[in-house]
DRENLO-213044 format. One record per residue: residue in one letter; x, y, z of N, C-alpha, C in turn. Coordinates in steps of 0.2 Angstrom, whole numbers, padded with zeros to 4 digits, always signed. Each point is the difference from the previous one (the first is absolute). Example, Ala and Ser with C-alpha at 12.3 -4.5 7.8 and 13.67 -1.06 7.14 Angstrom:
// residues 2
A+0066-0028+0039-0004+0006+0000+0004+0006+0000S-0002+0005-0004+0004+0006+0001-0004+0005+0003
END
This chain:
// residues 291
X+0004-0006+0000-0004+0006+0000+0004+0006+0000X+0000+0005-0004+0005+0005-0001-0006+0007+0002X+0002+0002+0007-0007+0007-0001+0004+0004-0002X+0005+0002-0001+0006+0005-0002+0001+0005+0003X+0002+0006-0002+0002+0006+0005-0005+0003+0006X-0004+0002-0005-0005+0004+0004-0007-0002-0003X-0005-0001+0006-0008-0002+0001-0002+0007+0002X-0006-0001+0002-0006+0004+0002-0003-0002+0007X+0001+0005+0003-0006-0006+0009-0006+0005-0001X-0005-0001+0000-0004+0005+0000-0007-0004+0003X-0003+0006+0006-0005-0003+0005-0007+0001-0003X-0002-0008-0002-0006+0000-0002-0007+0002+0004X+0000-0001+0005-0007-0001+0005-0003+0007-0004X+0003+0006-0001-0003+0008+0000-0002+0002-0008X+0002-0006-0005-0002+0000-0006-0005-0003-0001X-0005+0001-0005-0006-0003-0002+0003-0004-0007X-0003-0006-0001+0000-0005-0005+0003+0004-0007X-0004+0006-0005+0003+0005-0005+0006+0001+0000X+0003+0003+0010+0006+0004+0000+0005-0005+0000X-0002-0007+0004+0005-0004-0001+0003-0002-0005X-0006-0001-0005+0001-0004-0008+0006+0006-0004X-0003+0006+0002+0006+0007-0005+0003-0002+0003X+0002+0001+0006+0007+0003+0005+0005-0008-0003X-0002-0006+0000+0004-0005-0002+0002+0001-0008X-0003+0002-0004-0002+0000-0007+0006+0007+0000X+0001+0004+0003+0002+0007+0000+0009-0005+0003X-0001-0001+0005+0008-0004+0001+0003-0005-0003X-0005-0005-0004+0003-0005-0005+0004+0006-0005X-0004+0005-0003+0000+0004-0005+0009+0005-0001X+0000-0001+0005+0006+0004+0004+0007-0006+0002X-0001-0005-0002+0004-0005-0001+0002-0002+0005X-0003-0001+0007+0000-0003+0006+0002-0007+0001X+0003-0003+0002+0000-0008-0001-0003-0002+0007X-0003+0002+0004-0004-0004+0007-0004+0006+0002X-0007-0002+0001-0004+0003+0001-0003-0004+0009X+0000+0003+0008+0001-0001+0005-0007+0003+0003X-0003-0006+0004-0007+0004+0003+0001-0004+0009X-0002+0004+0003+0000-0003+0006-0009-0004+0001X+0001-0005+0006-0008-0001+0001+0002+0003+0008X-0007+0002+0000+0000+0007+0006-0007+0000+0004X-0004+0003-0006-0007+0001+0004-0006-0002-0005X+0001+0000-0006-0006+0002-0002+0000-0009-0006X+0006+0003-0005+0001-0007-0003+0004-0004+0000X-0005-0008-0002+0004-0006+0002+0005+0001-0007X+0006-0005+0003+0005+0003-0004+0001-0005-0007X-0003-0007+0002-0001-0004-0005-0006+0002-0006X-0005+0004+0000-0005+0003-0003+0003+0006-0003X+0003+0004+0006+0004+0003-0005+0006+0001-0005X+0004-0005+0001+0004-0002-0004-0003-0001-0007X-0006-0004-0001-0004-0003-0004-0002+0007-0005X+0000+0003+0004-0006+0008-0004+0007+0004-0003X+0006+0000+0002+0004+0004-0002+0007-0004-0005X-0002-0006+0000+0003-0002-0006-0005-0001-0005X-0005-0001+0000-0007+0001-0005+0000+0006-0003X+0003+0006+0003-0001+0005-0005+0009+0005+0000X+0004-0005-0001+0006+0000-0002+0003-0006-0004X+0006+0000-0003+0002-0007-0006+0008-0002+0002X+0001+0007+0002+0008-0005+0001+0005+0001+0008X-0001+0006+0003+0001+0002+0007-0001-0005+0004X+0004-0003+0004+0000-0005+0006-0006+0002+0006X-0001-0002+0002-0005+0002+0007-0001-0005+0004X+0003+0003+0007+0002-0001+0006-0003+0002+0005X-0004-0006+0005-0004+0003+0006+0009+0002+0004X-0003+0007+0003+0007+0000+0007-0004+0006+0003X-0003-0005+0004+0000-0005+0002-0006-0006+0000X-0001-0004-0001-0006-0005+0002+0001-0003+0008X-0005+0001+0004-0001-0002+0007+0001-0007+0000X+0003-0003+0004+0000-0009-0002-0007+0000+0006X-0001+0003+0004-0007-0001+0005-0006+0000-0003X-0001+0001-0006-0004+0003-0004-0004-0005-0004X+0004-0005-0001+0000-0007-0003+0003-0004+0001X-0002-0009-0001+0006-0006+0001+0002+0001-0005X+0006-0004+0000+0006-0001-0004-0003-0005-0005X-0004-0004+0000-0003-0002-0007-0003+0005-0005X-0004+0006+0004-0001+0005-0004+0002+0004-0003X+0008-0001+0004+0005+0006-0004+0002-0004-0005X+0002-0005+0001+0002-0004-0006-0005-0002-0009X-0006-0001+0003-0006+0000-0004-0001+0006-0005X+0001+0006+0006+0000+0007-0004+0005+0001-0001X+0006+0000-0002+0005+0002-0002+0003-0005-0006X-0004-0006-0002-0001-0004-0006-0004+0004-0003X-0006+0001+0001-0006+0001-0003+0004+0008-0004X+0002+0003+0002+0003+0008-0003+0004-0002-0005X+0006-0005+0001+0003+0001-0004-0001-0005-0006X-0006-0005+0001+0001-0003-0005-0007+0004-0004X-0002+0005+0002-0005+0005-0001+0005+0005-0007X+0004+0002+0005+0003+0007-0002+0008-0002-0002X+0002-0005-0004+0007+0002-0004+0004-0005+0008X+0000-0001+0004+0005+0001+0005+0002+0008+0003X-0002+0006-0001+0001+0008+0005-0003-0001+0006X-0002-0006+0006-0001+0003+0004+0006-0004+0005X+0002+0005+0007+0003-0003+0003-0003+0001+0008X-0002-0005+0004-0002+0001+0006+0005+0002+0006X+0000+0007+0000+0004+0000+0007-0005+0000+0005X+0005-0004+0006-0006+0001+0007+0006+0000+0004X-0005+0001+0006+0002+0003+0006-0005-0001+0006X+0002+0001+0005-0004+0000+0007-0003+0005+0002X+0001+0007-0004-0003+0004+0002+0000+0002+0009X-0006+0004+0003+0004+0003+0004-0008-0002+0003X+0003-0001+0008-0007-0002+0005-0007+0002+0001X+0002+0007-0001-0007+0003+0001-0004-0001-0008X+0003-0004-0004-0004+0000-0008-0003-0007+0002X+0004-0005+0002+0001-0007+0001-0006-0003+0008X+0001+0005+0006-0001-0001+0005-0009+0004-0001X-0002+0006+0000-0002+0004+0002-0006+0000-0008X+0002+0000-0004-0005+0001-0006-0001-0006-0004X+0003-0006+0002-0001-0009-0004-0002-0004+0009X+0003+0003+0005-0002-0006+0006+0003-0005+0000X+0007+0000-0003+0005-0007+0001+0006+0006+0004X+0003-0010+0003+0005+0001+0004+0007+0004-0004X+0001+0004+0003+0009+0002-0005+0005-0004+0004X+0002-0005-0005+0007-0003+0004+0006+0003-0001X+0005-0005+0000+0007+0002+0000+0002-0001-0009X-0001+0007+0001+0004+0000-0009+0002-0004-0003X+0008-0002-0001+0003-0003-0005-0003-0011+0001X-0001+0000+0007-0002-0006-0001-0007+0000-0001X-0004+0005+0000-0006+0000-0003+0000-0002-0010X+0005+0005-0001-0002+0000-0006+0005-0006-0005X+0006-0003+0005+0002-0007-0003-0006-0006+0000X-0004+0001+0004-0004-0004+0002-0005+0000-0007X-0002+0005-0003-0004+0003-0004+0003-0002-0008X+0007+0000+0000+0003+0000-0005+0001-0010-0001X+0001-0002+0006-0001-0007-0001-0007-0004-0003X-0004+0004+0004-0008-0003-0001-0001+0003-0012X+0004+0006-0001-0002+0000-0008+0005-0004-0004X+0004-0005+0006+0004-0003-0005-0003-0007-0001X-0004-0001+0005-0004-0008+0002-0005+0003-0005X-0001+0005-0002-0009+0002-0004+0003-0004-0006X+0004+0004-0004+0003-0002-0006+0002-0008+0000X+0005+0000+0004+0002-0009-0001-0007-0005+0000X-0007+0003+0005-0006-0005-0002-0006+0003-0007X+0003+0003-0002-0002+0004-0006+0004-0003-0008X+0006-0002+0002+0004-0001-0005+0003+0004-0003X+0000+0008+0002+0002+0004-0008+0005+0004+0004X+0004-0001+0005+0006+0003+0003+0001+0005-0005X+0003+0007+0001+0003+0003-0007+0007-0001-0001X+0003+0002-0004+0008+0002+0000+0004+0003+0004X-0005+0007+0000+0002+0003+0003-0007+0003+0003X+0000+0003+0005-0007+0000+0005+0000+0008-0001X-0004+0003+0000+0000+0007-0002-0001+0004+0006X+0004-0001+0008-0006+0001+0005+0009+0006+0002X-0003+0004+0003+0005+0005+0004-0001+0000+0009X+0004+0002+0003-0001+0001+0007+0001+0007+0000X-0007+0006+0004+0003+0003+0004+0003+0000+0007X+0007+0003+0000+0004+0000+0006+0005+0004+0002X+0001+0001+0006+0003+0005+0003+0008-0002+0003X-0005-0005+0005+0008-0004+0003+0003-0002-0002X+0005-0003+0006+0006-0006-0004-0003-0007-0004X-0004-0002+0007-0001-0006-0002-0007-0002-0007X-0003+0005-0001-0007+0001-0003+0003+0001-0009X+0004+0004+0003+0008+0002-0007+0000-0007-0003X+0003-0004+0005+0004-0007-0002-0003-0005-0003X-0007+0001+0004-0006-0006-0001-0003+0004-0009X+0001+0004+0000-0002+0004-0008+0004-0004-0002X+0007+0001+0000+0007-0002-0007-0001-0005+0001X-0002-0006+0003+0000-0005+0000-0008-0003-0003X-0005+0001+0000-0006-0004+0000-0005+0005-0007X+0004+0004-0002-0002+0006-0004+0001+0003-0006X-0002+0002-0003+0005+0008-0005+0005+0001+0005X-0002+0006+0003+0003+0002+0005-0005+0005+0005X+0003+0006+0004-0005+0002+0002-0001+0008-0001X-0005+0004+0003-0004+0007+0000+0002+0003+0004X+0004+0002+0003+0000+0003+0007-0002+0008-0003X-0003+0004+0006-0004+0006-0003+0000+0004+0007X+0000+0005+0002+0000+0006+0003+0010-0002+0004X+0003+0000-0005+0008+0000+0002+0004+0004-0001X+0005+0000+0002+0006+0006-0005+0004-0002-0004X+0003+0003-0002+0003-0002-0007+0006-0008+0003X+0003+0004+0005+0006-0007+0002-0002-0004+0001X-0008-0002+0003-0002-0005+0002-0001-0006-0007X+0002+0001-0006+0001-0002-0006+0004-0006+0001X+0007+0003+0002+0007-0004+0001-0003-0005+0003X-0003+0001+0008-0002-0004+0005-0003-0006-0005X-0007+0001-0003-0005-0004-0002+0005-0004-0006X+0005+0002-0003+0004-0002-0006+0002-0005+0004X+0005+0002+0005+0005-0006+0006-0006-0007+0002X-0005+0002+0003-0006-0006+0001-0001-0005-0005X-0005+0006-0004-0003-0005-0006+0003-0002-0005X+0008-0001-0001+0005+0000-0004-0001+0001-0006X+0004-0003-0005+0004+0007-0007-0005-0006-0004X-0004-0006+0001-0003+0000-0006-0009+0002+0002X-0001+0001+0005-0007+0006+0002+0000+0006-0002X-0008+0003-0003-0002+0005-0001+0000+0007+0005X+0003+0004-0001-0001+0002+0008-0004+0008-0003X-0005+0001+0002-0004+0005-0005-0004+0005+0005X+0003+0003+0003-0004+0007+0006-0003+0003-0004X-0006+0001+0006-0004+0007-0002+0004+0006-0001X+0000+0003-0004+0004+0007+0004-0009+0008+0000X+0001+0004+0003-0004+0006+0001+0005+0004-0005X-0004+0004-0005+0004+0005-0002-0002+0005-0001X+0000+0009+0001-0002+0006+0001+0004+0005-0003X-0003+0001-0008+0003+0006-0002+0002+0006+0001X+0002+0002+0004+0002+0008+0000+0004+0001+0005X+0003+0006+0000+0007-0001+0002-0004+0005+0009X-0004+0002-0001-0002+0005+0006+0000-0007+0006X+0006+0001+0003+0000-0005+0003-0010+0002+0007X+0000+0006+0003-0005+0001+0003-0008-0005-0002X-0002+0003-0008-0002-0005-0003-0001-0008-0002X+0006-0003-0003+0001-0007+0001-0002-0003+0008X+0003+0001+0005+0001-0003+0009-0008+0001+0001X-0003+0005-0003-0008+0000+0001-0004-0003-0003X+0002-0003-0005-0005-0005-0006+0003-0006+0003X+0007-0001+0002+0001-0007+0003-0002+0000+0005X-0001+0004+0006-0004-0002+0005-0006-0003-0001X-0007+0005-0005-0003-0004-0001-0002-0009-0003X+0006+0002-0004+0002-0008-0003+0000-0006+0004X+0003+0002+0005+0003-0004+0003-0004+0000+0010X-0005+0003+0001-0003+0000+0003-0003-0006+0005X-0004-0005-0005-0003-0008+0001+0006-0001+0002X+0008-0001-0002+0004-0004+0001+0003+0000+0006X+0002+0007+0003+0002+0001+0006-0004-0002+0007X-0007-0004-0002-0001-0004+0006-0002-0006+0001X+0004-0001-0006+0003-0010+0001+0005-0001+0002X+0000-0004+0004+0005-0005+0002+0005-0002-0003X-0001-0004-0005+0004-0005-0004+0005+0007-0004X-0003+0006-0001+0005+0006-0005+0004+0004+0008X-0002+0002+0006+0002+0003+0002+0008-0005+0006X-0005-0005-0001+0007-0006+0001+0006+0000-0002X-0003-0002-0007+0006+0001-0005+0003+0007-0001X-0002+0006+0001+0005+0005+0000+0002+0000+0007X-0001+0000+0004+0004-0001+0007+0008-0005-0002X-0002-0006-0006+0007-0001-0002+0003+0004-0003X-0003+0006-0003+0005+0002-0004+0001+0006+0004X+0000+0000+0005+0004+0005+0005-0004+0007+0003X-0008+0000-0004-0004+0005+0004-0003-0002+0005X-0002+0006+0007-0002-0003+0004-0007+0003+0001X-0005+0000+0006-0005+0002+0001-0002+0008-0001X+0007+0005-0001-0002+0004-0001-0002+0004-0006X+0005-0007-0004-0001-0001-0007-0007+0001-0003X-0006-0002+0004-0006-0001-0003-0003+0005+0003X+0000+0006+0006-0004+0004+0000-0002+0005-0007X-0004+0002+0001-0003+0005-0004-0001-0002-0006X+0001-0005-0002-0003-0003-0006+0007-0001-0002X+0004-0001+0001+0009-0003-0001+0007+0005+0000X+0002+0001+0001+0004+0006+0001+0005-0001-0008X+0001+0007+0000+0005+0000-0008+0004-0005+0001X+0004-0003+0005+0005-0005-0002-0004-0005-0004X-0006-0005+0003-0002-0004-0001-0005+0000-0006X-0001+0007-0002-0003+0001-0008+0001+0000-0004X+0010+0004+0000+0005-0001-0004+0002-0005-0003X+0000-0007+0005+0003-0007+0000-0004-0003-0002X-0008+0002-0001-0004-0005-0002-0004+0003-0008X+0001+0005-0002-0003+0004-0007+0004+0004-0002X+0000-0003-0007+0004+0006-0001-0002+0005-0007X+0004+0005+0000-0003+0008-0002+0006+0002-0001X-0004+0005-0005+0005+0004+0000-0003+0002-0007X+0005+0002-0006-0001+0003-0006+0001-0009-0004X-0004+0002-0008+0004-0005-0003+0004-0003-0001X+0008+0001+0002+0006+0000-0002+0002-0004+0006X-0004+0003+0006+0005-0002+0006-0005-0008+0002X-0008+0000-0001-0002-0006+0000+0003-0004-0002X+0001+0001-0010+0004-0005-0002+0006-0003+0003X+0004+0005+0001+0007-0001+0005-0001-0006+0005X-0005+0003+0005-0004-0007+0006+0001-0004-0003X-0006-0001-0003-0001-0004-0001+0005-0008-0005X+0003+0003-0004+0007-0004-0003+0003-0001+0008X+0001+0002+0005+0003+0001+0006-0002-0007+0003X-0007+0001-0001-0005-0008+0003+0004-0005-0001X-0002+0000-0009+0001-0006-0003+0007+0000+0000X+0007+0003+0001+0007-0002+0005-0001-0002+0004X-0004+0001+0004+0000-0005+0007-0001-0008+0000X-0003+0000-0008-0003-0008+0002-0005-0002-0002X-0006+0005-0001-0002+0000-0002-0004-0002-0010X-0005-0003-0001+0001-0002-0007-0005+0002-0002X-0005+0003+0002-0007+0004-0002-0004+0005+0005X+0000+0005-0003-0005+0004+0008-0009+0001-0003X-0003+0000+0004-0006+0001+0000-0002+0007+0003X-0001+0003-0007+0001+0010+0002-0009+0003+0004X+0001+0000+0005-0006+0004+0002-0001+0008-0002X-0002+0002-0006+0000+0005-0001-0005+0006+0005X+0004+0003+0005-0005+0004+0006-0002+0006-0005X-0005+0003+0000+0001+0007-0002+0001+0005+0005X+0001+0006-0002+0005+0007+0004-0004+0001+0004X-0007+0001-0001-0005+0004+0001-0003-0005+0006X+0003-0005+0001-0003-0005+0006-0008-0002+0001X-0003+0000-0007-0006-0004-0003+0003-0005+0000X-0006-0005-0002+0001-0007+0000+0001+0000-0008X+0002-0006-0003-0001-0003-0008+0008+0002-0001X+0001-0003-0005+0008+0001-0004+0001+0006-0002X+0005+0000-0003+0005+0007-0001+0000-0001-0007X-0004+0001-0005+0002-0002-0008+0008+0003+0000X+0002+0007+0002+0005+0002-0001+0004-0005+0001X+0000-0003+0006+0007-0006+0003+0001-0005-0004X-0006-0002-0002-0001-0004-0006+0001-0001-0006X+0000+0006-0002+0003+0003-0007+0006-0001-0001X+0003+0003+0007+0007+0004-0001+0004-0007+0002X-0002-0005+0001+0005-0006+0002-0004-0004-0007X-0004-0001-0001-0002-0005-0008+0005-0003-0002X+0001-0004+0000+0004-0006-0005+0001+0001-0007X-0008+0003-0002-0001+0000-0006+0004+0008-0004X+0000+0005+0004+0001+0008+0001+0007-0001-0004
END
């Protein structure tokens, strides 16, 4: 599976059916090679997958995340057949554990212990296929992940993996883990304009929901921020390390910066300046593959 340089993350729940269909049609167009949707609140992520390769031909598309709580493992494997023997082979399932209060508090299942949660999950899709008969090749599934060991459990049982609200260094890390034949494909946030007042503001909002989960404020605790790192909606340290901004030339710069760390594809969250929600056509444009 090759997603190449640069994909698209863009937050489905606040789009209507129309805006998804252009918005995917507008980034295939734009010569995107992974198209990235999270499952969050509103869509199941295997339906939607379904609907956004249906009105694109050649863009990969990648749940990041799909809930493993959300479904058994029979399901994911059923639906993750069904797509691609649907759709050319473009779909890739990333999943992930997702975060307690999504798991605990709005499905009524137990959250266990991460990584042996989701070995446990990845055993159960390899027993689906062995009593199915059609094992693939290669399995098109990715992990989101953060840690070491969730890293490892990716290079090992997977593509590779997603890690997503990170800093650029945190690359090398996920590179060392899931080793040199894993996919290692971070989200990245990225905010046009160099007014840094501006940018720190649209990334607070961006980044909002994130700052009161566990599983994210955890993992920056490893990378050296601490509690007061999160007051106020994040402090310029921990804004700076986790989106990047600036003008076109200095993004670009970063961004090559990423992919030096280790990384082998990012997944551009285009934030806009103006700290509305929807993508940044501008960011979009201005990084196109196709341009």
């Amino acid at each position: 599976m090759d997603f190449g340089k640069f994909g698209v993350f863009i937050y489905a729940d606040g789009l209507g059916p129309d805006q998804l269909a252009a918005s995917a049609q507008r980034i295939e167009k734009l010569g995107y090679s992974t198209l990235w949707y999270p499952e969050a609140f509103n869509y199941e992520a295997l339906a939607l997958g379904g609907f956004l390769l249906s009105h694109t031909s050649k863009i990969v598309v990648a749940s990041g995340i799909a809930n493993i709580y959300a479904r058994d493992a029979a399901a994911s494997v059923m639906g993750l057949n069904s797509l691609n023997a649907l759709y050319g082979g473009r779909f890739v399932l990333g999943l992930g554990v997702s975060h307690a209060p999504l798991v605990s508090d709005l499905r009524g299942h137990e959250y266990k212990k991460p990584v042996t949660t989701m070995r446990a999950y990845l055993d159960a899709m390899d027993k689906t296929w062995e009593s199915l008969g059609n094992t693939p090749a290669e399995k098109q599934v990715i992990l989101a992940a953060l840690g070491p060991n969730m890293l490892q459990l990716g290079g090992e049982r997977s593509l590779g993996v997603m890690p997503a609200n990170v800093t650029m260094e945190h690359a090398a890390t996920a590179r060392a883990q899931a080793g040199s034949g894993a996919a290692v494909c971070p989200m990245v946030h990225v905010c046009m304009t160099a007014d840094a007042s501006l940018a720190r503001a649209a990334a607070r909002k961006a980044l909002a929901l994130y700052m009161s989960l566990p599983n994210y404020t955890n993992a920056w605790a490893g990378f050296g921020f601490d509690a007061s790192d999160l007051e106020n909606g994040g402090s310029d340290r921990l804004i700076d390390a986790l989106v990047v901004w600036g003008d076109q030339q200095q993004i670009e710069a970063r961004l090559d910066a990423h992919l030096g760390q280790g990384a082998d594809h990012l997944a551009i969250d285009a934030i806009r300046s103006d700290g509305e929600p929807g993508l940044d056509w501008d960011v979009l444009e201005a990084l196109a593959p196709a341009s």
